[in-house]
C-alpha positions in Angstrom: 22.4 -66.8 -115.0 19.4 -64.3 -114.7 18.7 -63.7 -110.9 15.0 -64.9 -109.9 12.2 -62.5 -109.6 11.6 -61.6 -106.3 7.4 -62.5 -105.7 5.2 -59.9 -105.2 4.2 -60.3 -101.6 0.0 -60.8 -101.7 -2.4 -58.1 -99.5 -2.5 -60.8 -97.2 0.9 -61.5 -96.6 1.5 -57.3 -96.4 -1.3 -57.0 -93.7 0.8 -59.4 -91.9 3.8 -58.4 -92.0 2.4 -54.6 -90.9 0.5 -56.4 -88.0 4.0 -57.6 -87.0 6.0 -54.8 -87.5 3.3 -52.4 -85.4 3.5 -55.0 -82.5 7.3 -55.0 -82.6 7.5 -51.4 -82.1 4.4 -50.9 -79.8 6.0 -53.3 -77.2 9.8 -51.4 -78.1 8.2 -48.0 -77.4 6.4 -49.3 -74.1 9.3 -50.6 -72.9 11.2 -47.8 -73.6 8.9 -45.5 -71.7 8.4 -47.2 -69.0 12.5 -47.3 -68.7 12.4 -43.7 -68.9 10.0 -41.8 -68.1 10.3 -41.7 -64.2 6.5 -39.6 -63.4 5.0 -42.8 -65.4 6.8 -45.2 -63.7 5.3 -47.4 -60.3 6.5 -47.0 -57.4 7.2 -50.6 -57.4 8.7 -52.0 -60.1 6.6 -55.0 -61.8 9.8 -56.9 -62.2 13.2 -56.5 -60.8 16.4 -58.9 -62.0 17.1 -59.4 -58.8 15.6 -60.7 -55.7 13.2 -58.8 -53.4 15.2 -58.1 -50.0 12.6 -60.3 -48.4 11.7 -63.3 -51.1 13.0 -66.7 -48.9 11.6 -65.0 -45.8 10.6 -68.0 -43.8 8.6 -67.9 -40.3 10.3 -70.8 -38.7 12.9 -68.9 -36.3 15.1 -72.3 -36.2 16.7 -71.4 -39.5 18.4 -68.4 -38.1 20.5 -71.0 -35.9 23.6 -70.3 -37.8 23.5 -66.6 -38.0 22.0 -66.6 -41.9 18.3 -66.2 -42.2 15.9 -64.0 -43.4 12.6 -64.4 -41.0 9.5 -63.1 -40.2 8.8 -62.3 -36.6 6.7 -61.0 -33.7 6.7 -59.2 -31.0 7.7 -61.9 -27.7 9.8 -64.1 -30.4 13.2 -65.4 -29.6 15.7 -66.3 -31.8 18.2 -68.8 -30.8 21.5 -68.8 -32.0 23.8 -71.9 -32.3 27.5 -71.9 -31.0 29.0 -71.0 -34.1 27.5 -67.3 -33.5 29.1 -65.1 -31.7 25.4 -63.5 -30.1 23.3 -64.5 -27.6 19.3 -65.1 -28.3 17.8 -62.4 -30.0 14.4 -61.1 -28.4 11.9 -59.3 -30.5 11.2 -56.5 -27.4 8.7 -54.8 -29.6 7.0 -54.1 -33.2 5.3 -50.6 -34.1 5.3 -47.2 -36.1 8.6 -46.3 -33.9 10.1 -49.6 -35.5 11.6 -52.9 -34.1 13.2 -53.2 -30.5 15.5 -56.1 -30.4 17.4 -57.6 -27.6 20.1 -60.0 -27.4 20.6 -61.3 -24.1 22.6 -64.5 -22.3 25.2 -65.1 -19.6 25.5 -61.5 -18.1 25.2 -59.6 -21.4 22.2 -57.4 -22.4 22.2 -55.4 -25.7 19.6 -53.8 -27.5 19.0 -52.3 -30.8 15.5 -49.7 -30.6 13.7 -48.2 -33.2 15.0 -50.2 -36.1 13.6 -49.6 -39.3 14.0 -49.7 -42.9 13.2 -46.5 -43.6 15.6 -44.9 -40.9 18.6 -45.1 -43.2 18.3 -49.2 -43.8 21.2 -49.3 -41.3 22.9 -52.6 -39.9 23.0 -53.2 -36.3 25.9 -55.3 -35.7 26.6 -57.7 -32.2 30.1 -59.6 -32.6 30.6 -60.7 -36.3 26.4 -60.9 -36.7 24.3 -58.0 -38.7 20.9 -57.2 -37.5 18.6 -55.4 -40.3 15.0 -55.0 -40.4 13.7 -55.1 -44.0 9.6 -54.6 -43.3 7.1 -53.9 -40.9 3.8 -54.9 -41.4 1.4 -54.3 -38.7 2.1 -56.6 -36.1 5.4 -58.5 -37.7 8.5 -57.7 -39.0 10.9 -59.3 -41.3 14.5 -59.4 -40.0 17.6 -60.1 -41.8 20.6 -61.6 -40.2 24.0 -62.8 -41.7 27.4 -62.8 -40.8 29.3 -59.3 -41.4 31.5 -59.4 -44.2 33.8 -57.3 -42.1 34.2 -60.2 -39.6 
């Protein structure tokens, strides 16, 4: 049996198919730029695969109860802490350039944490069992995170 004659594809059907194929490799080639070319690049990415360090940032202090929140506070707040965390209340002392001043204070213990910040290394401040880390400041608030330490 003879194979079948393949159909000469029309102009129309050939602008198509070019239309196609330049959109294919214009988005190929943009993505591939913007992958590699770090001088081009945002200083923010436009999308990240995983979650910002503060998306599910909540301003109702009363989640923290069991040591695992990620909240947005002011200067004055307190955070109270149920009995299942090893830390006192948590007192947001103070909110500036210099960074975050917390305090943890109840039955005859006083600690404090000054100058937190994320830019000062991102480190953890850690009170019994429970990290302390300040992910943003923004003018008059920050936004703490606080979860058990793994190392607990």
């Amino acid at each position: 049996m003879p194979p079948t004659p393949t159909p000469t594809p029309t102009p129309e059907r050939r602008r198509r198919l070019a239309c196609l194929v330049a959109a294919c490799l214009t988005t190929l080639l943009t993505t591939a730029c913007d992958a590699t070319d770090g001088e081009a690049q945002d200083p923010k990415p436009r999308w990240s695969p995983t979650p910002s360090p503060t998306s599910g940032t909540t301003k109702d202090l009363r989640t923290c109860e069991d040591g695992d929140c990620t909240v947005e506070v002011r200067e004055g707040d307190v955070i109270p802490f149920g009995e299942s965390v090893r830390a006192p209340d948590l007192t947001i002392d103070a909110i500036g350039p210099a960074g975050v001043d917390l305090r943890l204070s109840g039955e005859g213990t006083t600690s404090t944490f000054s100058g937190q910040s994320p830019d000062r290394g991102g480190g953890v401040s850690t009170y019994n069992g429970t990290d302390f880390r300040v992910l943003e400041i923004k003018g008059d608030t920050a936004v703490l995170r606080i979860k058990p330490n793994a190392g607990s």
